[in-house]
N, C-alpha and C positions, 0 to 999 in steps of 0.2 A: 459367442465372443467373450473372453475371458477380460472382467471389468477390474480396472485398477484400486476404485474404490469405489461407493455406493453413492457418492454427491455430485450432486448438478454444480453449476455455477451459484453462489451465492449470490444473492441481491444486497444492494448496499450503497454507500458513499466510497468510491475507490480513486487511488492518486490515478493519475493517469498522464501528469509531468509536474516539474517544477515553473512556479510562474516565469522568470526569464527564460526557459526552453522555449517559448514561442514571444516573438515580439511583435508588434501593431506590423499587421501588414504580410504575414507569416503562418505557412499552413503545415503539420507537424503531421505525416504517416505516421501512426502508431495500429497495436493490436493489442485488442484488450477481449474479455468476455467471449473468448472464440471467435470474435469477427475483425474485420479490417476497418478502421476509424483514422479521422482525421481533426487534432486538434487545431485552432484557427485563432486569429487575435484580429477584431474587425479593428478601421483604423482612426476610431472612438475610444481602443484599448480594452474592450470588451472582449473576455476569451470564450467559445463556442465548442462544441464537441457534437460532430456528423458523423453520421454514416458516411463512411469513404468515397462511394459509389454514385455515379452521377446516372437518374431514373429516365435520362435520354437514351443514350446508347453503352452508359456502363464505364464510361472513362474515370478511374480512379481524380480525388479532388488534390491527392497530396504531389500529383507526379505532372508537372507544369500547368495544375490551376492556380490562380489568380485570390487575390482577397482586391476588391472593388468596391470603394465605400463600406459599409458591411452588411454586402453581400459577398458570398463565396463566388468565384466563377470555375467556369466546368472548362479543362483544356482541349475538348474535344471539337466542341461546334460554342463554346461562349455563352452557355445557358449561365443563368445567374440564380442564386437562389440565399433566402434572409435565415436568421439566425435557427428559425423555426424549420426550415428545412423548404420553405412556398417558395415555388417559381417566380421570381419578381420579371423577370426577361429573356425574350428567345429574342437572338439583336437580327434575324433575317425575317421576323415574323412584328403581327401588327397585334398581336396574341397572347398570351401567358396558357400555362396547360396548370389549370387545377387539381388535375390529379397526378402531377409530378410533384412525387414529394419526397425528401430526403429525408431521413428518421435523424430526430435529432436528441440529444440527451442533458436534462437538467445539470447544471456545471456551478461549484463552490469556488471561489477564487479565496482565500483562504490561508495565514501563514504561510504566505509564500508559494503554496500546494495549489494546484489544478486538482479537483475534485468530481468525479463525474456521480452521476450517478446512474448505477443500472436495476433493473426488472425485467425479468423476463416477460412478464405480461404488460410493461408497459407501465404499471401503478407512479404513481405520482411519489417525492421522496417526504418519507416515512419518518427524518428524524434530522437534525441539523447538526453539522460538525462546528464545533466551539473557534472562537478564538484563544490560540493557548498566549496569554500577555508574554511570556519570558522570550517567544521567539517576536516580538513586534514589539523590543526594548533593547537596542544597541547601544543605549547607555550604560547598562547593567550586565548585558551579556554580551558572551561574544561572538563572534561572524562563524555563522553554522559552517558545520563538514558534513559530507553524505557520505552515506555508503549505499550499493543496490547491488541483487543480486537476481538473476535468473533461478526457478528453483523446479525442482521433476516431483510436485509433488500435491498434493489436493491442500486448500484454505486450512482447512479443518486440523490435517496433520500438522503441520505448521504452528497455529495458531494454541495449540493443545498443550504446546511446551511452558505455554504462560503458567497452567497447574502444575506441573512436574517440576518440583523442587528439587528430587530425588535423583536426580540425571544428571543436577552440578557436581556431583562428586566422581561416577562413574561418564562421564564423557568428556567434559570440562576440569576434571583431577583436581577441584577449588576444595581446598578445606575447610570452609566454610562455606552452609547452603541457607539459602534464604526459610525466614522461618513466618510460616504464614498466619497471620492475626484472622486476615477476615477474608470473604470473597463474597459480595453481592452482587445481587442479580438485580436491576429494576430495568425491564422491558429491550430495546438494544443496546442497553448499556450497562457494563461492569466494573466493579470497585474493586482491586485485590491490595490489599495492605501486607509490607512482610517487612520485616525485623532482619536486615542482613549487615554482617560482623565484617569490616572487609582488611585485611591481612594488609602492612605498610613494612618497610626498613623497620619504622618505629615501635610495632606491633600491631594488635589487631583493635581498629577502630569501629566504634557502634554504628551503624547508618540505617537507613532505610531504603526499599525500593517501594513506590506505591505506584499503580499503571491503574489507568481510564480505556475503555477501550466504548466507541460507540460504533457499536455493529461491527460486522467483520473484516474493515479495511484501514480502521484508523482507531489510534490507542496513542497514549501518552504515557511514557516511563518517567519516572522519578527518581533520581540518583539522589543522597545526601549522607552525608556523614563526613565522607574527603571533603570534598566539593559538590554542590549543587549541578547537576547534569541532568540535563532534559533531552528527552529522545520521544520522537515523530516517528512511528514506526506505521509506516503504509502496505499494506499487502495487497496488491492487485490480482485476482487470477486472470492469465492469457487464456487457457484454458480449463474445463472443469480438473485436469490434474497437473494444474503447471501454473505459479505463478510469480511475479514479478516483484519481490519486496527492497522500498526503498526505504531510509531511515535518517534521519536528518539532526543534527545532534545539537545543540548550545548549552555553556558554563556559563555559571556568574564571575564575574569578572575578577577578581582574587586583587585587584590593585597594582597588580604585575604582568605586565602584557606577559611575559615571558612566562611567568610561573604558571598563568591562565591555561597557557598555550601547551604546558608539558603537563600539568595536571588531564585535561582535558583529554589531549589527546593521548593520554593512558586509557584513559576511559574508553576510547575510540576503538581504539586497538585492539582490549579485550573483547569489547563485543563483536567485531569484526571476528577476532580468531573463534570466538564460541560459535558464530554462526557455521564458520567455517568448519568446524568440530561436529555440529549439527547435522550437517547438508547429508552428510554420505549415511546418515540413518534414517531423516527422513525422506530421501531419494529410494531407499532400497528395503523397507520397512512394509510389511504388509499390514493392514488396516486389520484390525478385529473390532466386529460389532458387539462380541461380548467377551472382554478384555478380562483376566484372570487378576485382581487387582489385590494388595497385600491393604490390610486394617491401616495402614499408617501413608498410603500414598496419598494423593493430591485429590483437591475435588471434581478427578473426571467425568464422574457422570452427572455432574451438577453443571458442569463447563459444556458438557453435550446437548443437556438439553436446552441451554441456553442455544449454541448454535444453532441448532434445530427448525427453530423459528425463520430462520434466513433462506430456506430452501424453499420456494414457490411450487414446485412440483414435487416434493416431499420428499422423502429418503426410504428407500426400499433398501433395508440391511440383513434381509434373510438368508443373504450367500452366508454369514458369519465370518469368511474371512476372504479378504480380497487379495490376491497377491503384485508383488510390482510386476508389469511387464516384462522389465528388460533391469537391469543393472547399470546404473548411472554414475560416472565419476565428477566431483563436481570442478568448475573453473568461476572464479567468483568475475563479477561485470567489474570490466575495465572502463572506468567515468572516469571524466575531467578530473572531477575534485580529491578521486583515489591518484590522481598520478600529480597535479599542478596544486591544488589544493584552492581550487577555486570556489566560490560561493556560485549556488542555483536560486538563492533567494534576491540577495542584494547586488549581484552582478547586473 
């Protein structure tokens, strides 16, 4: 069988919704990590992340089961079951079954962000996702915008654009590219510092971009020079070659709602259109595990071996080159906040 790329699922902290996508009392079908999950919000306000699947007779939890004090209920036969995934109640029985057990997954509630965390082996979570202060200050900034995208393509590919400066010119036609100072590595977490010029009516203004990324599902951008811009960039994979990136953006507040509002969402815009620029290269891109690379490109094999680590069953890259399956056109996800311009945090 001819493999699209040589990576498992990565292990990690990944979004998995935004906190108001589930409310007290509310069970969310989703699909993340190759399997079928159900996010849940007991009705204490506590959000929970299951296994879909109810270990009686299989009846999925998202498709007329119940949240019941906080415990889940099963729509099947009415089994109940606590955050941990235990049997708390079979309601025709005098009984509980200790070995019905629902897999349940360690959960960050978080700048607004539902946070799961997965392993393949089950390992306990490895590192903690920060609070970023500028999105938990709507005195200062202003009411975040999302953008999210479906994407045909493995974490890794994806996430590799972070080092490639050299791709703003030829994909993205910016004549100006970001010029990188520094990139540290310390254990799942990366420091990249870069010096970017960025083009106005007025001419071309100094700024900076600086991204945080902890582990492979959650990164913090840094916009400055216009304006202060913060981006939440989450990347979840659905599958080991598919996954779901959403991005959540906030401006400091400029003293003009209106001027906030048009600055910002410039900002918005472009990244939107660059992802959009992006998708159909890496959709249809074949992976090289030894990559022909010029003295002056980016630090991708510094940036590999960092990912590396997140692979619990390791990375077998001896094909050398993996190609795409099929030829992917993209169509970016239609959300609320792309079309009404609603908030997922503070709504």
């Amino acid at each position: 069988m001819q493999l699209r790329s040589p990576f498992p699922i990565p292990f990690g902290w990944f979004q998995v919704a935004w906190s108001a996508d589930v409310k007290p009392g509310q069970i969310l079908p989703i699909e993340s990590f190759d399997r079928k999950l159900v996010v849940w919000r007991d009705e204490d306000g506590a959000v929970h992340v299951n296994d879909a699947f109810c270990p009686h007779l299989g009846a999925h939890f998202g498709y007329g089961g119940q949240v019941v004090g906080n415990d889940i209920a099963c729509p099947f036969h009415g089994w109940r079951f606590d955050a941990q995934g235990q049997n708390t109640l079979i309601p025709y029985s005098q009984r509980t079954n200790k070995k019905a057990c629902v897999q349940s997954f360690p959960v960050a509630e978080v700048n607004g962000l539902i946070m799961a965390w997965y392993h393949p082996e089950g390992a306990e979570p490895m590192w903690a996702i920060p609070e970023v202060p500028e999105f938990n200050d709507p005195e200062n900034f202003t009411t975040v915008e999302t953008r999210e995208y479906t994407i045909e393509a493995p974490w890794q590919d994806l996430a590799e654009n972070g080092v490639d400066s050299a791709h703003f010119r030829y994909v993205h036609h910016t004549e100006e590219v970001p010029e990188l100072e520094s990139y540290e590595v310390d254990g799942p977490r990366t420091k990249m510092r870069s010096i970017q010029r960025f083009p106005t009516p007025r001419g071309v203004v100094d700024g900076r971009i600086d991204a945080d990324s902890f582990g492979p599902g959650f990164s913090i951008i840094r916009f400055s020079g216009i304006v202060d811009t913060y981006l939440m960039g989450c990347n979840t994979p659905l599958t080991a070659n598919k996954c779901h990136m959403r991005f959540t953006f906030t401006v400091r507040k400029l003293g003009d709602d209106a001027l906030s509002s048009t600055v910002g969402q410039a900002f918005v815009d472009e990244i939107d259109k660059q992802v959009q620029e992006d998708t159909p290269i890496w959709q249809n891109k074949a992976y090289l595990a030894r990559p022909a690379l010029a003295d002056t490109d980016g630090p991708f094999t510094k940036f590999r071996r960092w990912a590396s680590q997140f692979y619990a069953e390791g990375v077998d890259d001896s094909q050398l080159v993996y190609y795409p399956v099929e030829t992917h056109d993209f169509v970016p996800v239609e959300t609320a906040s792309r079309k009404f311009g609603s908030d997922p945090i503070n709504n």
